[in-house]
N, C-alpha and C positions, 0 to 999 in steps of 0.2 A: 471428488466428493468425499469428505470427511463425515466417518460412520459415526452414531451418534455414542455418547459417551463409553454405553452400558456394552456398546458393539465392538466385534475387534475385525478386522480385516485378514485374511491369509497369509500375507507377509508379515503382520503382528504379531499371528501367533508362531507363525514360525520361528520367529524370532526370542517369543517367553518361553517355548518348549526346545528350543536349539536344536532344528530339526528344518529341511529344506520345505518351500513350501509342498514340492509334490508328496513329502511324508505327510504332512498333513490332508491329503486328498484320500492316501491311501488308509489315516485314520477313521474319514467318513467315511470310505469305500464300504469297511469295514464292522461300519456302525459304532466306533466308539467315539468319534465324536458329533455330535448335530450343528445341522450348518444350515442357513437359510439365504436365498437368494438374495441380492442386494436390490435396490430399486429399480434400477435398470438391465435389472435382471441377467446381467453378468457378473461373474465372479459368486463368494460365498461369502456370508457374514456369521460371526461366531459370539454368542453370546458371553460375557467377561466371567460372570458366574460359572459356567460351564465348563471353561477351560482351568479356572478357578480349582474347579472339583477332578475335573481330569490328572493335573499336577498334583493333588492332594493325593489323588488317588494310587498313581505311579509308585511303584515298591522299588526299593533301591537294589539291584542287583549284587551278590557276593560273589567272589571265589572262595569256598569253603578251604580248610586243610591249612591256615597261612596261621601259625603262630609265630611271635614276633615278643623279644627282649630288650624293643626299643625305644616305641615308645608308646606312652599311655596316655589315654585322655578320659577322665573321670572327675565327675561332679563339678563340674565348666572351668577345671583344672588342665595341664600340658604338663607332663613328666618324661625326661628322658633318662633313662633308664635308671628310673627313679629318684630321680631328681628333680624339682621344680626348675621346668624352663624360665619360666619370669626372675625367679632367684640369679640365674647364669645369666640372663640379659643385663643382668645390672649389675655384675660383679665379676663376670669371667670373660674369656675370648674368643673369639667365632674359632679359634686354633684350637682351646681345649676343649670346645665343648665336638669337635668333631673328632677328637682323640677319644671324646668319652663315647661318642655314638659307635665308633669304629672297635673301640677294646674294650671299653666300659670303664676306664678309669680317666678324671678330670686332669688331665696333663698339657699344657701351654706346651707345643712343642712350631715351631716356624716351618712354613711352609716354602721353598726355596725355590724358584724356577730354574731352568738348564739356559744358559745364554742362549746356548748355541741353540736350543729348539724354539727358544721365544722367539729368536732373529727369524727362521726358518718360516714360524708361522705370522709372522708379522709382516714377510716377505705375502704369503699368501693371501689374505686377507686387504693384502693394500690396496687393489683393482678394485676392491667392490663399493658399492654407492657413497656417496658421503651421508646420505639422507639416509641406508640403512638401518633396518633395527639392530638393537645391542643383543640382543639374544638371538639374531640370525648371524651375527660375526660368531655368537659363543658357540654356535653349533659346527660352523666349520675350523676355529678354533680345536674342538674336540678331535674331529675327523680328522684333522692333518696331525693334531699331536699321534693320533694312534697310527697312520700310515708310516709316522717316525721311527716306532717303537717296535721293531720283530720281535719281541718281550712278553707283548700286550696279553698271551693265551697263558701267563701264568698266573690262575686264580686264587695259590694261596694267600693264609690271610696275611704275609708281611710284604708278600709283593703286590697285591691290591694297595694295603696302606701308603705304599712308597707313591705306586703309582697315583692314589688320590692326591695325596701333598703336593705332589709334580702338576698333576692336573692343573691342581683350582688356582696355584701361584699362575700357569702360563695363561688360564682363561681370564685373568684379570690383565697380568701382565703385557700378555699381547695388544689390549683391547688400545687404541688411539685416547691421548691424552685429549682435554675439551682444553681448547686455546682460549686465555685471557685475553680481554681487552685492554683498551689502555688506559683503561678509567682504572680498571683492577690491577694493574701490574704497576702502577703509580702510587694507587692503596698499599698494595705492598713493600713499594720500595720507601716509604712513608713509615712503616712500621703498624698500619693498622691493622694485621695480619699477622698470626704466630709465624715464623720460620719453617723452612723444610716442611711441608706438607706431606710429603712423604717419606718422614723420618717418623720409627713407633714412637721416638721418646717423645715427638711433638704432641701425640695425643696422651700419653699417659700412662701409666701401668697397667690398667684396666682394660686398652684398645686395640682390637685385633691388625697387628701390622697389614695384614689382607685387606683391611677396610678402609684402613687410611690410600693403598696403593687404588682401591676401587672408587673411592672419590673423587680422583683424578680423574677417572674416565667417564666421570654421573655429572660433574658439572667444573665451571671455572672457578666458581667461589673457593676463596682459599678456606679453608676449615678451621675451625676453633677444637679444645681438644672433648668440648660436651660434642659438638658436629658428630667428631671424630667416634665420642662413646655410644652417641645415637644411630649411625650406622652400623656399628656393632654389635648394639641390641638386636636391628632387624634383622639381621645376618642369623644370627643366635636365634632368633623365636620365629624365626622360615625355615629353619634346619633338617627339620620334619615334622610330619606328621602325619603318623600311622598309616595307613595304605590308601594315600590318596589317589586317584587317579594314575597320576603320573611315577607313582612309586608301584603300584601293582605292575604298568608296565613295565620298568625297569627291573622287578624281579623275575617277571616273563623271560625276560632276555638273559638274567641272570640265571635262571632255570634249565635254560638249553645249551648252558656255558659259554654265552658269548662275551667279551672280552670286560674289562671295566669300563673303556671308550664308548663301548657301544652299548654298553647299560645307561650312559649318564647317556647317551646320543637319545634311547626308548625314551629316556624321563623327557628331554628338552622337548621330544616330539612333541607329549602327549599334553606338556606344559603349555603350548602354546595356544592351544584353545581360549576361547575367552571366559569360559566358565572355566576355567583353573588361572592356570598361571597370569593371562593377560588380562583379569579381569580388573588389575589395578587402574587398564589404560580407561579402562570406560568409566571409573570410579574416576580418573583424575581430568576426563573431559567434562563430569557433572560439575565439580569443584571448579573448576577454571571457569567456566560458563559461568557459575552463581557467582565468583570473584566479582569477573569482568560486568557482567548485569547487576550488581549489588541487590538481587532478587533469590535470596535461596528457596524460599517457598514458590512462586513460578518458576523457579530450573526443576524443581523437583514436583510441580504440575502435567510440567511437560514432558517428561519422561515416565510418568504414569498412565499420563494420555497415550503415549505415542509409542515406548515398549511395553507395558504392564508393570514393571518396577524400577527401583531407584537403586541403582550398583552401592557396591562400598555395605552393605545392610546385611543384616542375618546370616547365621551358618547352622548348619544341620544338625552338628555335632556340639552346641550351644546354642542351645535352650534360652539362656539369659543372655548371656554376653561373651561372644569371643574376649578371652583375654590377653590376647595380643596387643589385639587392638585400644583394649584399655592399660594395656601398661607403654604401648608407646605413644600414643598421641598426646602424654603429660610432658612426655620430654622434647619433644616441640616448641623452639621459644616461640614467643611471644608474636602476631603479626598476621595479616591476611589470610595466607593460607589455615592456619589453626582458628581463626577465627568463623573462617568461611565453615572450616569441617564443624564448627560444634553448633554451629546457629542453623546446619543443616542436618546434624542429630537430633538436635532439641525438637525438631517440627517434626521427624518421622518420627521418633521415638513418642511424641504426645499424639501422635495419627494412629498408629499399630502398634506401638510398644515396641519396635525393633530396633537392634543398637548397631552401632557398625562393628566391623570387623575389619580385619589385615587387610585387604583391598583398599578399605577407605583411608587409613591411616598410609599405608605406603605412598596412593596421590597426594597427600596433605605433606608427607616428607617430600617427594618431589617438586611442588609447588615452592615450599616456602626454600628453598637450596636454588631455584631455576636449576632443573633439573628435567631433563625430554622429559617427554610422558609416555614413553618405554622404560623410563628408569627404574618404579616398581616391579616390573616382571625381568629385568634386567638384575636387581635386588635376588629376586625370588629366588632363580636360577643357578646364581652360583651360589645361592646358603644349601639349595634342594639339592645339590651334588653331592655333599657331602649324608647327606641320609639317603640317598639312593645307593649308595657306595657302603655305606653303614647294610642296608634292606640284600645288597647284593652278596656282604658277608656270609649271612646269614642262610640266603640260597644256595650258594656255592658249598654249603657246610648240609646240606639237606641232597634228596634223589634229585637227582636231573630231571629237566624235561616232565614235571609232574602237574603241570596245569593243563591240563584238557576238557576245557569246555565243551560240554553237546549242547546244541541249540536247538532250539521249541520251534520247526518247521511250520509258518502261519504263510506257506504260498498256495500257490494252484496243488488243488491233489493229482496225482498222477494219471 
């Protein structure tokens, strides 16, 4: 039986508040939220409003004591360390700007992989699914490079740096090249296709040799060298940002001096949630539905109806408009996927005024490229390595061990 509009079910709201349904029993338990019988008088029904005011209500939790030289977000701006990110998206290198996060100066320097450990983990990684996600290879990627490295416990900062370099080359390098078809390898031996796809000069001065090598692994299409420069941008404006989620982790672990491996290992963890890192995949299952239905207004009824909101939309930390999101989804040619993302803006944004953000544009890159739809958080992943490794600098240069949470005891009293 489908609850009436105004009504949500317990797996609904579990699902807007990302929370199991028995937390939500133990919200009512509790009295904070109200629930009412269904008709048949099993199960609970929750009024929309209610839960509405419940999330509005919710205070977003801090770690006090965390200052940070890295990066800033002020007045619906992204600066790293003091620099406009959007400026570096469209004029520098996923390599310098991670040289800038790590030393604070803008320096193009190549990120080189070790044969011999790319072979090593390339060996590892080859048993696992075909159908795998790309960010479950990057995570044992990390794991076998550090198991390599009896090196890995020295924190300072020119042996982190080496080691990030080392890292992010073998997390792409490793990862399985997407095979062409023979529609596409006929294209190219045609000339409809720049040369060496994986040569930096094919895309241009501006484009991070990492990103051309990471294209290979995102899809078959041979890349053009704007392709080339729009993957680059995303790499460069996912790099960081300030202590999100998956960065407060990573300096937990940083804090208690565990390894660089297993700092970037805390960030993948914490990334893969779908309210962080994976939330591009559910942003890029609304887009593809509204494609294939040529209905953006029903794909985005029905996900109103059926979770409470429309993914790809709003950030907390912008007010108006993530600007990521609007400096990449211009560079987007022309075609389905870009047209699907803005014909599916234009109807939330005249409903709520809400604009999209990096979620929605990362699906709309992978759409229009055929590109999985892990590709976005695949994206995410290896840009946020390098700012978790920049976030880890910084702990490692601070007291150990200096995050200790005490928690507000709400069980049985004794």
């Amino acid at each position: 039986m489908t609850p009436e509009p105004h009504l949500l079910t317990t797996d609904q709201v579990a699902a807007r508040l990302g929370v199991k349904p028995t937390t939500v029993y133990a919200y009512v338990s509790r009295g904070l939220l109200p629930a009412v019988r269904n008709a048949r008088g099993k199960g609970s029904l929750f009024a929309k409003a209610d839960i509405d005011a419940f999330v509005a209500g919710r205070r977003r939790t801090t770690t006090p004591g965390i200052q940070t030289g890295i990066t800033l977000i002020k007045d619906g701006g992204l600066y790293y360390r003091g620099v406009d990110a959007i400026g570096l998206a469209r004029r520098s290198t996923f390599e310098a700007v991670a040289t800038l996060l790590w030393t604070g100066t803008l320096e193009h320097v190549d990120l080189v992989d070790k044969p011999v450990l790319t072979a090593l983990v390339e060996a590892i990684i080859a048993p696992l699914p075909a159908d795998v996600r790309t960010t479950d290879r990057l995570r044992v990627i990390v794991a076998a490079a550090a198991a390599d490295d009896p090196l890995r416990f020295d924190t300072s900062a020119p042996a982190v740096i080496a080691t990030g370099r080392t890292m992010l080359a073998t997390m792409v390098g490793a990862l399985p090249r997407r095979a062409r078809s023979r529609h596409q390898s006929a294209a190219a031996a045609s000339g409809a296709a720049p040369s060496r796809p994986d040569s930096p000069a094919a895309a241009g001065d501006a484009v991070s040799p990492l990103a051309v090598a990471l294209w290979t692994r995102l899809t078959a299409r041979r890349p053009t060298a704007d392709d080339c420069r729009l993957l680059n941008a995303a790499l460069i404006l996912l790099a960081d940002h300030d202590i999100a989620a998956s960065t407060l982790a990573a300096r937990i672990a940083a804090s208690t001096r565990a390894h660089p491996y297993a700092v970037v290992s805390a960030g993948l963890a914490a990334l893969d949630g779908p309210f962080h890192g994976a939330a591009s995949v559910l942003a890029y299952s609304m887009l593809h539905e509204a494609m294939t239905s040529g209905d953006p207004v029903g794909t985005i009824a029905a996900r109103l109806r059926n979770d409470g909101h429309v993914p790809g939309f709003g950030h907390a930390l912008y007010p108006d408009a993530d600007p990521r999101a609007a400096a990449l989804l211009p560079m987007l040619g022309d075609g389905p996927a870009l047209e699907t993302a803005l014909r599916v803006s234009e109807a939330v944004e005249d409903r709520s005024g809400t604009r999209p953000n990096i979620d929605l544009a990362l699906a709309a890159l992978a759409l229009h490229y055929d590109m999985p739809a892990d590709a976005g958080e695949a994206i995410f992943a290896v840009a946020r390595t390098a700012g978790w490794l920049a976030h880890a600098l910084e702990e490692y240069a601070n007291r150990p061990s200096r995050f200790r949470p005490v928690g507000v005891y709400s069980g049985r009293t004794p």
